[in-house]
C-alpha positions as CSV (number, residue, x, y, z in Angstrom):
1,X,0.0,0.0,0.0
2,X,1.2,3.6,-0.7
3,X,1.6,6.6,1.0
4,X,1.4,10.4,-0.7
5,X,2.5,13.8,-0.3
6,X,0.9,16.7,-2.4
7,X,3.4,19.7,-2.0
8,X,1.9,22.3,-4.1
9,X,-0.7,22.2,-7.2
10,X,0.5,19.7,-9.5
11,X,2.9,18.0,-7.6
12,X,2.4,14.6,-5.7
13,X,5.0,12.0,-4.6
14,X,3.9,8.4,-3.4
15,X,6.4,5.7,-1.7
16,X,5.6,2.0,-0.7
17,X,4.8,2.1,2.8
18,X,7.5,0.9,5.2
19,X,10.0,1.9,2.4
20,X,12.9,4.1,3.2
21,X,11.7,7.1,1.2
22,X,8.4,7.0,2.6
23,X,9.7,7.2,5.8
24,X,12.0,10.0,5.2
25,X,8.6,11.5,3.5
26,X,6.7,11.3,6.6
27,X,9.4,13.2,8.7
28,X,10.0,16.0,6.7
29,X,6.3,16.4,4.9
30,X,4.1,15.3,7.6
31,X,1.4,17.9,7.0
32,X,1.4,16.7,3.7
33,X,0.3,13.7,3.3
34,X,-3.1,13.2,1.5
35,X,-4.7,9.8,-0.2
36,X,-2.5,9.1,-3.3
37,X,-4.8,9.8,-6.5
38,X,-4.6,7.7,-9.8
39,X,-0.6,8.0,-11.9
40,X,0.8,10.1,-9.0
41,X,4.6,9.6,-9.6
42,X,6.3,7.0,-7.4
43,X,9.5,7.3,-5.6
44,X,11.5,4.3,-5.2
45,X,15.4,3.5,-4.2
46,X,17.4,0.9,-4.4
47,X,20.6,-0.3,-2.5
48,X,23.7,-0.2,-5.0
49,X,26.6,-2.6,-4.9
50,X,28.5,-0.1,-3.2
51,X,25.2,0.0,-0.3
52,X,24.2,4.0,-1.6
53,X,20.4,4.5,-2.1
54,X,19.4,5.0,-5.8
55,X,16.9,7.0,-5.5
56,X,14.4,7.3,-8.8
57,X,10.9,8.8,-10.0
58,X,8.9,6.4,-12.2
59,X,11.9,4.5,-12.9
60,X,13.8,7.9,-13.9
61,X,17.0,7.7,-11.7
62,X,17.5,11.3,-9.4
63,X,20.8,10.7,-7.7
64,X,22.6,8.2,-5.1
65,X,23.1,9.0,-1.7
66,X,24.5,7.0,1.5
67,X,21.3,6.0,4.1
68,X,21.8,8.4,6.8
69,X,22.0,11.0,3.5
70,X,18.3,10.4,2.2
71,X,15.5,12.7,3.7
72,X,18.1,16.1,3.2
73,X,18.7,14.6,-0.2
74,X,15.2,14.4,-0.8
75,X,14.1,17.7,1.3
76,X,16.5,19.7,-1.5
77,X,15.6,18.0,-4.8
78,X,11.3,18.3,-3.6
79,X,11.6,21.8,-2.6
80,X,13.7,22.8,-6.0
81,X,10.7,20.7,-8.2
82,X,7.8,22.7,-5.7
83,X,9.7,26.2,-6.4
84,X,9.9,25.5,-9.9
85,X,6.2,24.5,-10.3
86,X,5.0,27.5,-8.5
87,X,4.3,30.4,-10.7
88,X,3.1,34.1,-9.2
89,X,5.0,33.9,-6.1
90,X,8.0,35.2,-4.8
91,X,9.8,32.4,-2.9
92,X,12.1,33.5,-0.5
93,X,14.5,31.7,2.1
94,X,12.8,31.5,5.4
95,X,10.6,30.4,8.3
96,X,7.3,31.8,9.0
97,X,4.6,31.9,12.2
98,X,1.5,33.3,12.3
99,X,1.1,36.4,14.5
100,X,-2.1,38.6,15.0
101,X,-3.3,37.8,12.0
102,X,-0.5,37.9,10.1
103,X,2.5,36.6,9.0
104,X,6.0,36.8,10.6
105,X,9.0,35.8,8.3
106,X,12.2,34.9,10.2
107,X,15.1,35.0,8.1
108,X,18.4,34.7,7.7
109,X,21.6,32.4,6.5
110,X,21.5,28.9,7.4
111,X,22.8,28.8,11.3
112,X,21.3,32.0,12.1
113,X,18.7,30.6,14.2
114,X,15.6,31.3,12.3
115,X,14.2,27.2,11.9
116,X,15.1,26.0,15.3
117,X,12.9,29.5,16.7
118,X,9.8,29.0,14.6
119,X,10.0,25.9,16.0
120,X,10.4,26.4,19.3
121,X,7.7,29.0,19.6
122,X,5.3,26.9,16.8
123,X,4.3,25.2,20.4
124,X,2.2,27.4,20.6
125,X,1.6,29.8,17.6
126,X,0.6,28.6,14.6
127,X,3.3,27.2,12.5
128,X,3.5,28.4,8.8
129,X,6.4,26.6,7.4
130,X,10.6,26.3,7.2
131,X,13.2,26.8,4.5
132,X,11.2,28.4,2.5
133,X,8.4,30.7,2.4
134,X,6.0,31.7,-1.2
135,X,4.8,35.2,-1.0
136,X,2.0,35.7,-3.7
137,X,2.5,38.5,-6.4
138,X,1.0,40.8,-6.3
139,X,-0.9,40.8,-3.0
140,X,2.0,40.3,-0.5
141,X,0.0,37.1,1.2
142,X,2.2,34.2,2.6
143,X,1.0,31.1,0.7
144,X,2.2,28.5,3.8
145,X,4.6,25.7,3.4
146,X,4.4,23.9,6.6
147,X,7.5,21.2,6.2
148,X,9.2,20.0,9.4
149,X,11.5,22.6,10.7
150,X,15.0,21.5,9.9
151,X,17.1,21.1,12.9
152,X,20.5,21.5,13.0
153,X,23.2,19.6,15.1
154,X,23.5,22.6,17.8
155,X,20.0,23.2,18.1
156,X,19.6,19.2,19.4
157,X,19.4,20.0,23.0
158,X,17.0,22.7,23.0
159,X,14.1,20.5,20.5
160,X,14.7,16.9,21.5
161,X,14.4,14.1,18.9
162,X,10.6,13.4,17.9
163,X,9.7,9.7,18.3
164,X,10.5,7.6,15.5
165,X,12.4,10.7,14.2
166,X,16.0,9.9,13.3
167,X,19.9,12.3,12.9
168,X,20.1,12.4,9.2
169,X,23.3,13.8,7.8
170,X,23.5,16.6,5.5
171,X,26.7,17.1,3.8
172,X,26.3,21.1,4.0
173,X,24.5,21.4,7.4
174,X,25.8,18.7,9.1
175,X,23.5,16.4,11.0
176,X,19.8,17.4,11.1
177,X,16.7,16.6,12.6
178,X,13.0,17.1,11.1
179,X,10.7,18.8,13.9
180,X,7.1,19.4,13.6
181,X,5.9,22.1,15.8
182,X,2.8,21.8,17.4
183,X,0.7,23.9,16.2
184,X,0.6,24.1,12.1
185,X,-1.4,26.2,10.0
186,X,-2.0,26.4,6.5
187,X,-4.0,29.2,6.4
188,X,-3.1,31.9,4.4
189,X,-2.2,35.2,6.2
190,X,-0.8,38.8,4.7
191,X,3.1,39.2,5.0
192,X,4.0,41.3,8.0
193,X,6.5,41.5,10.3
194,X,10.3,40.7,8.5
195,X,12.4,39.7,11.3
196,X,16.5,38.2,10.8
197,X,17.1,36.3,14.3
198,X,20.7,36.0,15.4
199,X,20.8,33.2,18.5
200,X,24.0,34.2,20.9
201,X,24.7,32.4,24.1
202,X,26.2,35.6,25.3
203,X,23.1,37.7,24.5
204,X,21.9,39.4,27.8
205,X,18.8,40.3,27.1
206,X,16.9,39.8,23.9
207,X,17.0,43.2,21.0
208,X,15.0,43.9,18.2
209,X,16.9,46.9,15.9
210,X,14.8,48.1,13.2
211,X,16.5,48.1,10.1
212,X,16.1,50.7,7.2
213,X,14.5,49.8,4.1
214,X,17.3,49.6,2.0
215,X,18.8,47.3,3.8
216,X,16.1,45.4,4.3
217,X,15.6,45.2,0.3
218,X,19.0,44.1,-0.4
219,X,18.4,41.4,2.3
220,X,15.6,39.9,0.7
221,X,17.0,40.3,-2.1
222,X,19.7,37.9,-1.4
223,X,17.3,35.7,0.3
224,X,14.9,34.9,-2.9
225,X,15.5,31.6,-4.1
226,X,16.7,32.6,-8.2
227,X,17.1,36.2,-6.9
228,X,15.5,39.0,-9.9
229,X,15.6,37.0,-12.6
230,X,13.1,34.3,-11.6
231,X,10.6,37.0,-12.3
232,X,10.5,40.1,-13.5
233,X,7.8,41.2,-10.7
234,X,10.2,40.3,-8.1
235,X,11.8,43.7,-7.8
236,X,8.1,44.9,-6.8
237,X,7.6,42.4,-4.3
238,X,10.8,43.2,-2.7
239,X,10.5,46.9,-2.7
240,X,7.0,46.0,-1.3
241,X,8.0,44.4,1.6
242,X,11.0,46.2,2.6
243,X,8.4,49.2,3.9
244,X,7.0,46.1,5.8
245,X,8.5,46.4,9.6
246,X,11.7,44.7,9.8
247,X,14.3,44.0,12.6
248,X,17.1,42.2,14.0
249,X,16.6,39.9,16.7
250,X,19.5,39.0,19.0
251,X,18.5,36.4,21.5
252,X,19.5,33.7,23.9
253,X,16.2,31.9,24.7
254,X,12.6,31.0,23.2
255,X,11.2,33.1,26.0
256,X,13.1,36.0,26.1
257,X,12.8,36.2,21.7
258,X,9.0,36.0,22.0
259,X,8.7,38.9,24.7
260,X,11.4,40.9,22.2
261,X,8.5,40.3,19.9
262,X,5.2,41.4,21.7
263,X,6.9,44.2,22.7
264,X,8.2,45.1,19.0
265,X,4.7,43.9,17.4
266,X,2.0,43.5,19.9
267,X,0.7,40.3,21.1
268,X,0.0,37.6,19.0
């Protein structure tokens, strides 16, 4: 029997249940998963002579990867086909919560903090998604993407392991864990709030510094997955949201970042 993930409009994935890929699936696409419908394109591996996964669609090999390699491996290549796919939207590198009706976008470079906080405070308000966030032209309104936040090795500690969750390894991150926050929403909710979060040990007490709107469009600019030339409306999205607030967020704690927060924006 299989299992299926529909990840956008057009795109479905099924796996044989119990398989490796569909367990890899289930951790990173959990809010996903719907009943697979008639000719939806089947994912399948298979273990070389030198014991990599082959990992194919419909027969059509995608690449080879070691077993502790295969839900990153498959996180990258889904997300790139799902981005490609999706037309009149601006995708752009982040994590997203909702917050008094609207939506907050954490971002940031990978290790800045911004997955392992939406996830953390996704306990308790509603969870729109990690890696990457589709804001829709022309309107400015955050079309979710509720994956599993994508844990990184130093964030381990502070998120413990899910059950029946495993340490994958990511040959650019590192090992990573897949962390689905309690609450997940896929309503969708009018870009607000742009905040880049910067976790420091050594942070005393939790800052938010506004940041002027230049800035803040050369920032999103180099957060956009195929930057200005994915298309041409871009630019207008970008100057668009740079007169959206925006801040820095230095923090130490979960706590002490969401109180930064009400006091910047309000309460939730």
């Amino acid at each position: 029997m299989d299992r299926a993930w529909q990840l956008a409009p057009g795109v479905v994935v099924r796996a044989s249940r119990g398989s490796p890929e569909a367990g890899a699936l289930a951790e990173i696409f959990p809010a996903f998963e719907v009943v697979a419908p008639e000719g939806t394109p089947r994912l399948t591996t298979h273990v070389r002579g030198d014991g990599a996964l082959r990992v194919s669609l419909d027969g059509q090999a995608l690449f080879s990867v070691a077993d502790d390699e295969l839900a990153p491996a498959l996180e990258a290549a889904l997300i790139g086909w799902v981005v490609r796919t999706r037309a009149g939207v601006v995708p752009l590198h982040a994590s997203a919560l909702a917050w008094a009706g609207r939506a907050v976008l954490f971002l940031g470079d990978k290790g800045s903090g911004k997955s392992t906080l939406a996830a953390q405070l996704g306990a308790a308000l509603p969870y729109l998604g990690d890696e990457i966030a589709f804001v829709r032209i022309p309107d400015l309104v955050l079309a979710p993407f509720p994956k599993a936040a994508t844990i990184k090795h130093g964030a381990f500690a502070v998120l413990p392991a899910s059950p029946g969750s495993r340490t994958w390894r990511d040959p650019l991150r590192g090992p990573v864990r897949y962390h689905e926050p309690a609450v997940t929403s896929r309503a969708e909710l009018p870009a607000g709030a742009l905040v880049w979060p910067q976790w420091s040990a050594d942070v005393k007490a939790a800052t938010m510094a506004p940041l002027a709107r230049a800035e803040v469009a050369l920032r999103l600019i180099h957060q956009s997955f195929g930057g200005l030339e994915r298309d041409p409306r871009t630019l207008d999205v970008i100057v668009a949201l740079s007169a959206r607030p925006a801040f820095e967020l230095a923090y130490a704690t979960a706590g002490a970042a969401r109180a930064a927060l009400e006091e910047a924006l309000g309460p939730p």
